[in-house]
Structure formats: structure tokens, C-alpha cells
TILOFI-232848 format. One record per residue (C-alpha): x, y, z; residue in one letter; residue number from 0. Coordinates in steps of 0.2 Angstrom, whole numbers, m for minus. Each point is the difference from the previous one (the first is absolute). Example, Ala and Ser with C-alpha at 12.3 -4.5 7.8 and 13.67 -1.06 7.14 Angstrom:
REM TILOFI-232848
REC, 62, m22, 39, A, 0;
REC, 6, 17, m3, S, 1;
This chain:
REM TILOFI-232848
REC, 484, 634, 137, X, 0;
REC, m14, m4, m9, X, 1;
REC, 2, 6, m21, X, 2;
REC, m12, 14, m8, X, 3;
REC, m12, m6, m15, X, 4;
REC, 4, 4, m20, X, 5;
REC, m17, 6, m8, X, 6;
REC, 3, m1, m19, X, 7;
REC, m11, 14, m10, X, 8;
REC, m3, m3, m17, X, 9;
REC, m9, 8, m13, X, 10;
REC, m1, 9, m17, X, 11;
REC, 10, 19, m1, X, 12;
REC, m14, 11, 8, X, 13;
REC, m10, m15, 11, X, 14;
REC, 6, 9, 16, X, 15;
REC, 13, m11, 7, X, 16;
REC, 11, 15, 5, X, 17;
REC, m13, 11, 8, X, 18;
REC, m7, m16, 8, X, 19;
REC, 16, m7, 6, X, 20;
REC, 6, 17, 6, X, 21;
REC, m16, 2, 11, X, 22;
REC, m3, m17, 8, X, 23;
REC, 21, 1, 5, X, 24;
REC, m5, 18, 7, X, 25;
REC, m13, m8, 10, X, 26;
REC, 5, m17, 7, X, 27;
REC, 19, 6, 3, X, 28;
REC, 7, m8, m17, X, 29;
REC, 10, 5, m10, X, 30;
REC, m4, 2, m21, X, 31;
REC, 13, m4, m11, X, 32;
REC, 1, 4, m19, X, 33;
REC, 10, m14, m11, X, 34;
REC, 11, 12, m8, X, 35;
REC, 2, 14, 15, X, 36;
REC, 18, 1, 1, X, 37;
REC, 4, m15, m10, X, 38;
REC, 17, m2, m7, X, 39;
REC, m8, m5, m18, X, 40;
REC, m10, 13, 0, X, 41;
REC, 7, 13, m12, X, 42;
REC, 4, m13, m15, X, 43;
REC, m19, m4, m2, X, 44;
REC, m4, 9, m13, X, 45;
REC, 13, m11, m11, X, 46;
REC, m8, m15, 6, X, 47;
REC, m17, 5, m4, X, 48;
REC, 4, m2, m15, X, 49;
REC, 11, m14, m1, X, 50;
REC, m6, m18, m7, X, 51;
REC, m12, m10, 11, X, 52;
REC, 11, m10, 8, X, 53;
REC, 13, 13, 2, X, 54;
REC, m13, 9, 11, X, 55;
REC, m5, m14, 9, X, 56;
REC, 17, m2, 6, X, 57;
REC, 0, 20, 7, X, 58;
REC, m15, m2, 8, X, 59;
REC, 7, m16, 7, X, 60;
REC, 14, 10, 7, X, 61;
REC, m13, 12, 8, X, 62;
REC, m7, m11, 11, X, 63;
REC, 15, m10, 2, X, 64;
REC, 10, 16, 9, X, 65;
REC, m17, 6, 9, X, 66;
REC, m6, m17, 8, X, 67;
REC, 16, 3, 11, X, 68;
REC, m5, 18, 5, X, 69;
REC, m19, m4, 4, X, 70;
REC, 6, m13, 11, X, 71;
REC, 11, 9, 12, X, 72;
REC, m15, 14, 0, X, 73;
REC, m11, m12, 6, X, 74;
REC, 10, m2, 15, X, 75;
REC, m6, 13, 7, X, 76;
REC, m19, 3, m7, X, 77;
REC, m12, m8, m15, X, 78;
REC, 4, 6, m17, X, 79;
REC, m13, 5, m13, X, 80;
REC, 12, m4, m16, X, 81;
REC, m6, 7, m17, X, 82;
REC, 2, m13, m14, X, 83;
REC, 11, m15, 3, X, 84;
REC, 5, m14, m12, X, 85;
REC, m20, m3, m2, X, 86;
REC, 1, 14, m11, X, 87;
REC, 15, m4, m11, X, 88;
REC, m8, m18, m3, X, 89;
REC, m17, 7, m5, X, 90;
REC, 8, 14, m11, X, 91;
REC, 12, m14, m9, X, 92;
REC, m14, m12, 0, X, 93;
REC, m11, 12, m10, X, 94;
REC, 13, 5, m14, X, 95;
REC, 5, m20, m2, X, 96;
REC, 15, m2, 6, X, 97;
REC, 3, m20, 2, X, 98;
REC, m6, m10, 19, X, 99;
REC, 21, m7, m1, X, 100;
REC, 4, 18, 6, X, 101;
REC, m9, 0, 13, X, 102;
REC, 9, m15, 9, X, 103;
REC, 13, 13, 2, X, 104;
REC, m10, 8, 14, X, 105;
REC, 8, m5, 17, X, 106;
REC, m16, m6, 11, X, 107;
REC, 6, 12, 13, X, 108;
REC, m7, 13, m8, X, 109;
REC, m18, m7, m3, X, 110;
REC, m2, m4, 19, X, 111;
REC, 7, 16, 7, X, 112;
């Protein structure tokens, strides 16, 4: 069985990653996957958006974390067109300074989904 591609959509709020990733999946018979649908983590992120830099990096750490196991037994069965990975949470952290040694924390499993 051969496995089903990953296609990472990134963008600013409003760029049209979901109304993108929801039609191509529509069209080629993928499937469109939101980072936080369903997510475990998802109701304490209003504390974390406010937290410290680093203490939000290690929340959206955890996002990806639980959701790179979930994209990969979706793919199983078609492509998935998965809104904001952990592409976005080093951009974002990047941007409001957080230093390069936290980002050694990101397992490289998660950069070649």
C-alpha cells in the first residue's frame, strides 16, 4: 500500500488556507485537516496566548506533537491538505524573539511530515 502525500498550507489569518485546503481535498478526494479540530489542547489556548514566549512555544509544540500522529494515520487512506503545521509556530516565535536554542526542541519528524 503505497502512503498518501502531507501538503502543508501555510499562511497569515485570512490568506485562504482553509477555504483553499477544503476545496482541493473536496476535489482530488483528500481530506482537509484543521490543526486544532478536535484537538485535546484546544480549550486551554486562550491561557496560553497569553503566556510568556517560551511558554507558548512549548503549547504550540504540543499541538503538532499530538497532531503529527493523527495526520499520519489519515493519510493511510487519502492526501491530506493540513492547515498550519509547526512551520507556523517557528515563524510566529521567530518573529516575537524567542531564542534559536528552543527550537532544537523540535523533534525533526514533524518538519518532514
Amino acid at each position: 500500500m503505497s502512503e498518501h502525500r502531507v501538503f502543508a498550507l501555510e499562511g497569515i489569518d485570512g490568506s485562504g488556507k482553509t477555504t483553499s485546503g477544503k476545496l482541493v481535498a473536496e476535489q482530488t478526494g483528500g481530506r482537509y485537516f484543521y490543526n486544532m479540530d478536535g484537538h485535546p489542547l484546544k480549550s486551554m489556548r486562550p491561557v496560553f496566548d497569553t503566556a510568556p514566549t517560551d511558554v507558548r512555544f512549548l503549547y504550540y509544540l504540543a499541538v503538532p506533537l499530538v497532531n503529527f500522529f493523527r495526520v499520519e494515520r489519515m493519510r493511510k487512506y487519502s492526501d491530506v491538505f493540513f492547515d498550519r503545521t509547526v512551520a507556523s509556530t517557528v515563524a510566529y516565535h521567530k518573529a516575537y524573539g524567542l531564542d534559536d536554542r528552543w527550537f532544537n526542541l523540535i523533534p525533526a519528524f514533524l518538519y518532514n511530515q
